[in-house]
N, C-alpha and C positions, 0 to 999 in steps of 0.2 A: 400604491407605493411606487415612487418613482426606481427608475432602470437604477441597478444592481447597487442599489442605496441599503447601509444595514440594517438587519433587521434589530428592533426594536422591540422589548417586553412590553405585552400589556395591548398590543393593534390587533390580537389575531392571528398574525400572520404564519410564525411559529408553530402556533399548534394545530393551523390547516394545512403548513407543510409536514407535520410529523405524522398527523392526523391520513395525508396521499402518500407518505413515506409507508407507512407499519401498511397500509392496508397492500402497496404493491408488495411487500415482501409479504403476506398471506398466501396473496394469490400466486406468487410464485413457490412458495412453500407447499399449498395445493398442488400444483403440478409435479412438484417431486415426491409428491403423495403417491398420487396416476401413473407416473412412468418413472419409477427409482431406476432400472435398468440403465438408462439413459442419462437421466438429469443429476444422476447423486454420483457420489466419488468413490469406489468399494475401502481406502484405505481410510476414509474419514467418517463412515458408515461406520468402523467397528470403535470409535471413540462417541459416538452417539446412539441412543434408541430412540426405536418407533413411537415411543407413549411419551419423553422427553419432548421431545420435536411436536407432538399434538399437545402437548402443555401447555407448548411455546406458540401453538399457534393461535389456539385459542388466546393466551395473554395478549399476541400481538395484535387480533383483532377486534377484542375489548378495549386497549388501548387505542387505537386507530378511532372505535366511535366514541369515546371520552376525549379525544383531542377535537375531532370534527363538533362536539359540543361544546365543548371550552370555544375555538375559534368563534361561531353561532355569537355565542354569550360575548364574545370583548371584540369583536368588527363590527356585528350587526349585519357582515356580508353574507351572504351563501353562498359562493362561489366554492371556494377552498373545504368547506364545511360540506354543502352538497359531493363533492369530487370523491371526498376521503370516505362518509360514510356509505356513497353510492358504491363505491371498489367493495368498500368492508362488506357489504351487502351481498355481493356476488361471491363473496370469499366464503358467508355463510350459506349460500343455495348453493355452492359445491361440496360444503360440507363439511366446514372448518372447525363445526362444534362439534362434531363424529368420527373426525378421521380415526383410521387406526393403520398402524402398520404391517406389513406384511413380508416374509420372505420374499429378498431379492437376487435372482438370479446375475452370476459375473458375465459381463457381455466383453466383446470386444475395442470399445471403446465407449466414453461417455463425457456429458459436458458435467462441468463441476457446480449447478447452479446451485446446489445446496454449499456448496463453500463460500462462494460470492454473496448466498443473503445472507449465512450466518456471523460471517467476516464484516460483511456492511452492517447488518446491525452493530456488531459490536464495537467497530471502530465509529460508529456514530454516535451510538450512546455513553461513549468514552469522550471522544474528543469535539462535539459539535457544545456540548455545555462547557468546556474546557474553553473552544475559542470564543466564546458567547459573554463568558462573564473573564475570565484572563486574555482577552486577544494583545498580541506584542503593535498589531497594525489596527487601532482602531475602527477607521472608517474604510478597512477592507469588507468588502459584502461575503455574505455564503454564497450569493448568487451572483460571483465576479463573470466577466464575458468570456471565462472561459472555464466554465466549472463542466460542464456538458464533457466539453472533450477531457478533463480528469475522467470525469466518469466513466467515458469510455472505454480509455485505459484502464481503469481500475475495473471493470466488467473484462474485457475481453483476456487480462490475465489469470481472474477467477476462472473463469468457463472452460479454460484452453490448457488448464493445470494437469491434466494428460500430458496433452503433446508437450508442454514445454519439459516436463519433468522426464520424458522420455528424452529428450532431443538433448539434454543437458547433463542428461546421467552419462549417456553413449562414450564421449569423451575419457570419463575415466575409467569405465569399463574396459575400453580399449586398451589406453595405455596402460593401466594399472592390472586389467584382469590377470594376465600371466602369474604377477609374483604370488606367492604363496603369504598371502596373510594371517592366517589364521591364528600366531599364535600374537599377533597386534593387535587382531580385532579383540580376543579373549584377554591381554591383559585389559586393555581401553575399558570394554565393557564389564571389568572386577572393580575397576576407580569408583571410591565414593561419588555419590551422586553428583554434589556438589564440584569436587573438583574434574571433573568429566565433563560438567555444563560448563566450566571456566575452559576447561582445554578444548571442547568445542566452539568455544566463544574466539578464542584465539588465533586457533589454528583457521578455521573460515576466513574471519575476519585481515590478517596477514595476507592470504591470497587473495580476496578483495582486494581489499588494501591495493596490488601491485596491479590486480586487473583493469578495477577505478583510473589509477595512475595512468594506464598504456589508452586507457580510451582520452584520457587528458592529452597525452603529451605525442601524438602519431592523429597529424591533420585529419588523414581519412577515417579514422577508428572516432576522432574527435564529430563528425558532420555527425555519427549516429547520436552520438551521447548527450551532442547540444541541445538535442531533441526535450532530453530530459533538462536540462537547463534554459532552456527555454521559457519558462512560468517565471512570470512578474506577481506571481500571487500567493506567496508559498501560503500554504496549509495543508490538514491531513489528508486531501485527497491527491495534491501536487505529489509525492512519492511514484504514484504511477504511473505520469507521465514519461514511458519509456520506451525505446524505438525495440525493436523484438530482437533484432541484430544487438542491442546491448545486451538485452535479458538471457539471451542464450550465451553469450561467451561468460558473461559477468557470472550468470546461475552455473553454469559448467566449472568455472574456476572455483568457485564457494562448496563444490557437491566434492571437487579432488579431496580434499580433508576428511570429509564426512567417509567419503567411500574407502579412503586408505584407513582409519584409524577405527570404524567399525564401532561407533558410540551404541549403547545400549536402547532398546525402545523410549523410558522414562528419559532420558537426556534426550532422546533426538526430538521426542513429541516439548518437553523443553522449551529447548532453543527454536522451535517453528514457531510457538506459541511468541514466546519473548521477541523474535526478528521479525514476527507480524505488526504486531502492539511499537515496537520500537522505531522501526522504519517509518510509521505512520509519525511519530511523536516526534523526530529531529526535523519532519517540512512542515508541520503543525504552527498555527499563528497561535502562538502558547508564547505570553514573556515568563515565565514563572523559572525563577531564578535556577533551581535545585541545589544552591548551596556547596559545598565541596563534592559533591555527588560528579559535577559539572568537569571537577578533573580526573574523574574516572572512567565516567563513562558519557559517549557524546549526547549531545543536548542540541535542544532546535537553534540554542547562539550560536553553539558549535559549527553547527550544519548550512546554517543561515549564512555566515560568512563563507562558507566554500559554493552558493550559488551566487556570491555579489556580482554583483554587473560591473564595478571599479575594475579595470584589467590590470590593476596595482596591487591587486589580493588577487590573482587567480593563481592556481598550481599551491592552495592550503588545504589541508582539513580532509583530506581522502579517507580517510580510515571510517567506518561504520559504528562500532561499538568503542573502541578503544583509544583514546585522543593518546596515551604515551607511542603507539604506533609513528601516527604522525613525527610527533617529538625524537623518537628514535631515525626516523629519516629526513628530519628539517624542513617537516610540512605542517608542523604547528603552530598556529593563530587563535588566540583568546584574548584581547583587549579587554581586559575585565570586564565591566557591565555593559561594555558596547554593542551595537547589533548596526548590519551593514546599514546602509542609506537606501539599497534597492537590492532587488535580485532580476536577473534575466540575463541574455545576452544582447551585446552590443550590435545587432542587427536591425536594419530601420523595419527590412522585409521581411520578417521571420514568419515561415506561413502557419495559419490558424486553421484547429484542425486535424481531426485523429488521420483521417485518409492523403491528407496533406501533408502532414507531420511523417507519415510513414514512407511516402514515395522521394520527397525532399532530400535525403544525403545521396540515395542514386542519382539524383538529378541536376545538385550545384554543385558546382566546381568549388573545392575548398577554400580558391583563391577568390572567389568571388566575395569577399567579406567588406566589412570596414573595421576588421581586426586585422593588424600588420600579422604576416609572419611570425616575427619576436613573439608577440602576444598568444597567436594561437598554440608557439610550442611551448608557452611557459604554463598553460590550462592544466 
């Protein structure tokens, strides 16, 4: 297959990538078998069990050798075929057909790897058939030249959901702990279900909303967030390309709400569930229209135009969930059936690159662009 050409039904290729895909997430599912202390999340542990999770693993790696045999059968290659059933192999002499699980002791700290395979799968098996058979970019690849560093962003957020979630809560703890909530938290958490996930949807989103806006419109805040504007590729994995200096003030502004109004467990578990799947689905290469849905709630047109590359549309479409936001403060853009021409930034030298990406706004000068001034404060 030539470099980062689409893939194509019916070569192989497909299902000796899903085939090396299901079988690393086994093996890494083994491992949070071995050492849950560490590798599992204690608040995501109690939405899950041990016998679910060995269901699922066993599925995953029956799946993995029925893909590595399908590929077999429609390339004729073993390469991809050998790789996938070789992993799944190994996933079974640790014991993938036997696991069981056990009480886990709360430690001090741990990486979230059981969030990151359960999140990867499911945002894959959501949206990789999604961009497969509906892509908005046709002859965009999965395997564009810069899918790697999505990845890595979308890994190093998963694993790190401790610290970031500590570092982002601090904020309102601080400023907000004083006042006496309690009888806001208790009305919040009486609100039907439904109208409590809408007031959570809103109230978040609003302070977004303003946070988004300040990383736009303030040069130096702007060098972090380009980061994330940066992808000439959007799809489901482009969401996480994000610089960590955005993630923390951006996720700090989003947690004020949450911490002041005191939404109930069912709502909060909710709206995490919904601003997973969502997020992934407005940078997703999806044209799929959604109909009036579209001026309710944001959509990947939506979202698409607020990364174009035209410096004639920048400073639209900030808002997350909710496009009357924008409308309410005269950042609204919807050209009906339209979708930008490109996305990226107007940078020849934009560096390539998670560990690149990361050091970059410490290190250029704002004015160093071939964005005038005017341009960069109107983002």
């Amino acid at each position: 297959m030539a470099k980062y050409e689409r893939l194509k039904i019916g070569r192989g290729y497909i299902s000796g990538y899903c085939s090396i895909f299901l079988s690393i997430l086994a093996l890494g599912g083994m491992l949070c078998f071995r050492y849950p202390e560490r590798l599992t999340t204690p608040e995501f542990r109690e939405i899950y069990t041990g016998e679910s999770m060995a269901t699922l693993i066993t599925a995953v790696v029956i799946g993995a050798f029925f893909f590595a045999l399908l590929s077999l059968i429609l390339s004729k290659r073993i390469k991809l075929a050998a790789i996938g059933a070789g992993l799944s192999g190994i996933a079974v002499l640790l014991g993938a057909f036997g696991v069981e699980g056990r009480s886990v002791e709360k430690t001090s700290w741990h990486i979230g790897l059981d969030w990151l395979l359960l999140d990867l799968l499911l945002m894959a098996v959501i949206f990789v058939p999604l961009e497969l058979f509906f892509p908005k970019r046709n002859q965009q690849s999965r395997f564009h030249e810069e899918w790697r560093t999505d990845l890595v962003y979308f890994a190093i957020s998963h694993l790190f959901i401790q610290f970031f979630g500590v570092v982002t809560q601090k904020p309102a703890m601080l400023f907000f702990g004083w006042i006496g909530l309690d009888k806001i938290h208790a009305w919040v958490a009486d609100l039907p279900f439904i109208l409590g996930l809408l007031l959570a949807f809103f109230a978040t989103d609003l302070f977004q909303y303003w946070a988004h806006r300040i990383f736009h419109n303030h040069v130096y805040l702007w060098r972090f967030h380009s980061v994330h504007h940066s992808t000439q590729n959007m799809d489901w994995l482009a969401g996480s390309r994000t610089h960590f200096i955005d993630i923390f003030f951006t996720r700090a502004m989003t947690f004020v709400p949450l911490y002041i109004l005191g939404f109930s467990q069912p709502v909060f578990n909710a709206y995490i569930i919904f601003i997973a799947v969502h997020a992934v689905l407005i940078h997703s290469n999806v044209r799929i229209n959604f109909g009036f849905l579209k001026y309710i709630f944001t959509t990947p047109q939506y979202h698409h135009w607020h990364h174009c590359e035209d410096p004639k549309y920048y400073g639209k479409n900030f808002a997350s969930i909710f496009p009357f936001i924008d409308w309410i403060f005269g950042t609204y853009y919807l050209p009906g059936k339209e979708w930008p021409a490109g996305t990226g930034v107007r940078e020849a030298e934009y560096p390539k690159g998670f560990v690149k990406q990361s050091i970059y706004p410490f290190t250029k000068s704002p004015f160093d662009s071939n964005l005038n001034m005017d341009e960069q404060s109107d983002r």
